[in-house]
C-alpha positions as CSV (number, residue, x, y, z in Angstrom):
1,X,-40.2,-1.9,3.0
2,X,-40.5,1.2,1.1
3,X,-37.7,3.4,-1.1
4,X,-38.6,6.5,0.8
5,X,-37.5,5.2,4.1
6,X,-34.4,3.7,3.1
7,X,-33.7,6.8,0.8
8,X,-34.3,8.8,3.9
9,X,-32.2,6.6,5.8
10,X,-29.1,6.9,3.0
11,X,-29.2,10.7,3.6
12,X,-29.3,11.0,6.9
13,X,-26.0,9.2,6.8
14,X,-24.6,10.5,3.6
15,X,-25.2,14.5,4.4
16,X,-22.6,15.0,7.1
17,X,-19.8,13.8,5.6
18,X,-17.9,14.3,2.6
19,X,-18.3,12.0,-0.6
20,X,-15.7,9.5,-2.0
21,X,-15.7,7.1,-4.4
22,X,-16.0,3.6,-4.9
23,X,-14.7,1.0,-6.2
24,X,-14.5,-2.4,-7.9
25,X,-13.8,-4.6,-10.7
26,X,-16.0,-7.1,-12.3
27,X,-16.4,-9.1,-16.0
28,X,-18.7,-7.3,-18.1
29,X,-20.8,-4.1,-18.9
30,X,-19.5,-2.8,-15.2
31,X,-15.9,-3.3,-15.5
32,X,-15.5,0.5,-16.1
33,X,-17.1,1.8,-14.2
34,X,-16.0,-0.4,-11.1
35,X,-12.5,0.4,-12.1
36,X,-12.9,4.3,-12.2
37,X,-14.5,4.5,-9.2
38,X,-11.8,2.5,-7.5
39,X,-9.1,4.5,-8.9
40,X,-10.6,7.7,-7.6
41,X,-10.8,7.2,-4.0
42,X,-8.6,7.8,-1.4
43,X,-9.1,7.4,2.6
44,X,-8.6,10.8,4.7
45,X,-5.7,11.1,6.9
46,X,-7.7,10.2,9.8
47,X,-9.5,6.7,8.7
48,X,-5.6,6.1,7.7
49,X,-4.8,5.9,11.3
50,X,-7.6,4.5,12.8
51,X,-6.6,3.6,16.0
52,X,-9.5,0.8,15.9
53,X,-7.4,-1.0,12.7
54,X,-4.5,-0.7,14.6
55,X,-5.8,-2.1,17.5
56,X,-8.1,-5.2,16.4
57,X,-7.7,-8.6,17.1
58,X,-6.5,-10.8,14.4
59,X,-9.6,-11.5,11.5
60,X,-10.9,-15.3,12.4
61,X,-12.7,-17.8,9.8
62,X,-11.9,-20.7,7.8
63,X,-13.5,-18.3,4.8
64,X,-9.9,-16.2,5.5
65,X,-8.0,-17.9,3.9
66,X,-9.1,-16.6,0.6
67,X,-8.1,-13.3,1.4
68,X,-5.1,-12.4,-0.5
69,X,-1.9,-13.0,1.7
70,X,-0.5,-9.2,0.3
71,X,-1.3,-6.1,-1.6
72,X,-4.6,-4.1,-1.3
73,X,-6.7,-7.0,-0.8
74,X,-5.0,-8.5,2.4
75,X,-6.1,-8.0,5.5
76,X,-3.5,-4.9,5.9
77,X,-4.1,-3.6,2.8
78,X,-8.1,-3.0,3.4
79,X,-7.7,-1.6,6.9
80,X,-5.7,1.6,5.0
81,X,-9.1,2.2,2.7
82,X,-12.8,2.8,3.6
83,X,-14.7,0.1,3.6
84,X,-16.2,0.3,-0.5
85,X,-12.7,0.6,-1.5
86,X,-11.6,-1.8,0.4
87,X,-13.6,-4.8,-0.9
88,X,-13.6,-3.8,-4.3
89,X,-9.5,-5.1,-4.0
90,X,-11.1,-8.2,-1.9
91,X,-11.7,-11.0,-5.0
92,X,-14.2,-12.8,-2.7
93,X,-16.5,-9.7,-2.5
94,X,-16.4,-8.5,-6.4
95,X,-19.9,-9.6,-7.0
96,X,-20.9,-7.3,-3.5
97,X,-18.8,-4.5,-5.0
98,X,-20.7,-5.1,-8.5
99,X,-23.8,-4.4,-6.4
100,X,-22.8,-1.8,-4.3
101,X,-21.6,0.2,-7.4
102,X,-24.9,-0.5,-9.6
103,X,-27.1,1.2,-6.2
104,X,-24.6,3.7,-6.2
105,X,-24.0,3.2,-2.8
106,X,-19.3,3.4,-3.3
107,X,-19.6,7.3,-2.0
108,X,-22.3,7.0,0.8
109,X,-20.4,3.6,2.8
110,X,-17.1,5.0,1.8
111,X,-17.8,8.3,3.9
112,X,-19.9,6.9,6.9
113,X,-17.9,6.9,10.1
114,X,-17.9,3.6,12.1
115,X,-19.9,1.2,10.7
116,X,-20.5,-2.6,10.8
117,X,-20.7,-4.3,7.2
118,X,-22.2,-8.3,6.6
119,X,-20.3,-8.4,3.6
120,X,-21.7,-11.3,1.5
121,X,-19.1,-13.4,-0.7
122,X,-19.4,-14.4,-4.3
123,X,-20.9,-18.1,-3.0
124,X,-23.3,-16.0,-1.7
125,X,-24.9,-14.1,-4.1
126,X,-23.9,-16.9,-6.6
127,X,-26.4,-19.2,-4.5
128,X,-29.3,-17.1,-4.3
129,X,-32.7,-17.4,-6.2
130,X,-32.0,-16.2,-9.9
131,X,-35.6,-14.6,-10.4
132,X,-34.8,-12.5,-7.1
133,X,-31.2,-11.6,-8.0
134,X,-32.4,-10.0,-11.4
135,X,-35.0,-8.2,-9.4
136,X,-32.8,-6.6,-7.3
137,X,-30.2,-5.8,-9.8
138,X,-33.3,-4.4,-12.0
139,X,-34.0,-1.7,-9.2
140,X,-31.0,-0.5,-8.4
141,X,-32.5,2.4,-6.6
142,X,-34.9,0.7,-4.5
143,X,-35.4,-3.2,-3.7
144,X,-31.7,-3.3,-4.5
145,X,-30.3,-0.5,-1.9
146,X,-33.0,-1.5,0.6
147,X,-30.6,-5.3,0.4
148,X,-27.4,-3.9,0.8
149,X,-28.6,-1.3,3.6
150,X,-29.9,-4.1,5.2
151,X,-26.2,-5.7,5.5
152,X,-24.9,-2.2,7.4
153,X,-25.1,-1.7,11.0
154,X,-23.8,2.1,12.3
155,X,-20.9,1.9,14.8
156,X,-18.1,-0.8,14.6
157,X,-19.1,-4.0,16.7
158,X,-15.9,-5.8,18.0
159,X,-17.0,-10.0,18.1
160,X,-18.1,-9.8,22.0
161,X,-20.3,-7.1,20.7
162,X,-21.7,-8.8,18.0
163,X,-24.4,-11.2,19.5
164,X,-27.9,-9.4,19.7
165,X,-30.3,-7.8,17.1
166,X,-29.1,-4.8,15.4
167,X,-30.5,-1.8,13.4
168,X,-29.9,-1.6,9.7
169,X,-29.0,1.2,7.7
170,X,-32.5,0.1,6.0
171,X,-34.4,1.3,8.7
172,X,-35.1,-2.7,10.1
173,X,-32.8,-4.9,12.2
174,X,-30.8,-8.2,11.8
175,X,-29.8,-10.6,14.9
176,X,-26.9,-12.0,15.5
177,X,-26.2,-15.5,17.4
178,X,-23.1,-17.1,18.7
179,X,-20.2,-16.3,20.3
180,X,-15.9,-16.0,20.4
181,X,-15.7,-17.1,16.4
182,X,-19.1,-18.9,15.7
183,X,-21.8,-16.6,14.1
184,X,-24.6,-16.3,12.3
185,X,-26.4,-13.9,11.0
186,X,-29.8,-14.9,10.1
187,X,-29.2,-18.0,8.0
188,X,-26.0,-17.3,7.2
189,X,-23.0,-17.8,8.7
190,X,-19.7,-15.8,9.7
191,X,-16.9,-17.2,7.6
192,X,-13.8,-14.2,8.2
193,X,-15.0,-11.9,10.8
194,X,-13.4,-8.9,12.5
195,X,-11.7,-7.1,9.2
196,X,-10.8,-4.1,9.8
197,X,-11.1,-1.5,6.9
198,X,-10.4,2.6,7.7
199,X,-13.7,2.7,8.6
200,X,-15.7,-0.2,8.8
201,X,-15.3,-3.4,10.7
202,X,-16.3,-6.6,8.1
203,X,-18.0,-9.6,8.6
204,X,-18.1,-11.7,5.4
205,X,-20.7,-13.8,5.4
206,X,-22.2,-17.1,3.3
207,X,-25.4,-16.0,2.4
208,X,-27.6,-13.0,1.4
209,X,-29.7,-11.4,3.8
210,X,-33.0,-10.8,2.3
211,X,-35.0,-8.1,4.6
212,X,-38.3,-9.0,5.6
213,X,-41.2,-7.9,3.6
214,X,-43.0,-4.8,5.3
């Protein structure tokens, strides 16, 4: 893998479309700055109405039921707030959102149109190898936004779309197995699939996927 491609890759999607903020909240040294980029970003009129919120199946997975029943962070809530936004008010993804906002990634996922996010939970990142996790977080710019970018697929994929192998954001793909609400991605496994954010259908998943080394 190599920073140049995926910082290539980040502006190819970035350029045409206006920037927004992120946001999220986490313990710590990036509390703040989680917070302010939360509290600055607003969805357009159109990813308000997105006709393919209002249209979506029901989100399936025993991992659901930790999504807040009301507020910002339910299932209603995030569908009214691109995606960054939206699971920086989802407590299951604040360690993601931490992440995301370190690579300063809020603005770039926030503005993409259509997009499919592997959204790893807390568990997730909680689970993997401390020596890589540092790593990652230590290089915000490259081995850490070549990770995330690796969890983004372009265009929404509804669950009968989801089986196959995909391209990443990163440049490299991802496969998918399974079918009607049994997935995995990789090693990892679907837990609350088909959330719908303004512009972003979510997949959270159980594990962090690590792209292969190039």
């Amino acid at each position: 893998m190599t920073t140049t491609r995926t910082a290539a890759t980040l502006a190819a999607i970035a350029l045409p479309f206006a920037l927004t903020a992120c946001g999220g909240t986490d313990s710590g040294s990036g509390s703040s700055s989680s917070s302010s980029a939360a509290s600055s970003s607003t969805p357009s009129d159109s990813m308000s109405s997105s006709p393919m919120a209002d249209k979506a199946s029901a989100p399936f997975g025993d991992g659901c039921a930790s999504v807040p029943k009301s507020g910002k962070g339910s299932f209603d809530g995030m569908a009214t707030d691109p995606v960054a936004t939206a699971a920086s008010n989802n407590p299951a993804l604040k360690t993601l959102v931490t992440a995301v906002t370190k690579a300063d990634l809020g603005s770039t996922l926030n503005s993409a149109k259509d997009i499919t996010v592997f959204a790893p939970t807390n568990d997730a990142f909680a689970a993997m190898d401390k020596a890589t996790m540092d790593k990652a977080m230590g290089d915000p710019k490259g081995l850490l936004t070549t990770v995330l970018t690796h969890h983004v697929v372009e265009g929404r994929l509804a669950p009968e779309d989801l089986a196959g192998t995909h391209e990443t954001l990163a440049g490299d793909t991802i496969t998918v197995e399974g079918s009607g609400e049994d997935f995995t991605v990789g090693e990892a496994a679907v837990v609350c699939g088909d959330v719908q954010t303004a512009n972003a259908t979510v997949y959270i998943i159980d594990g962090v996927l690590m792209p292969t080394a190039k």
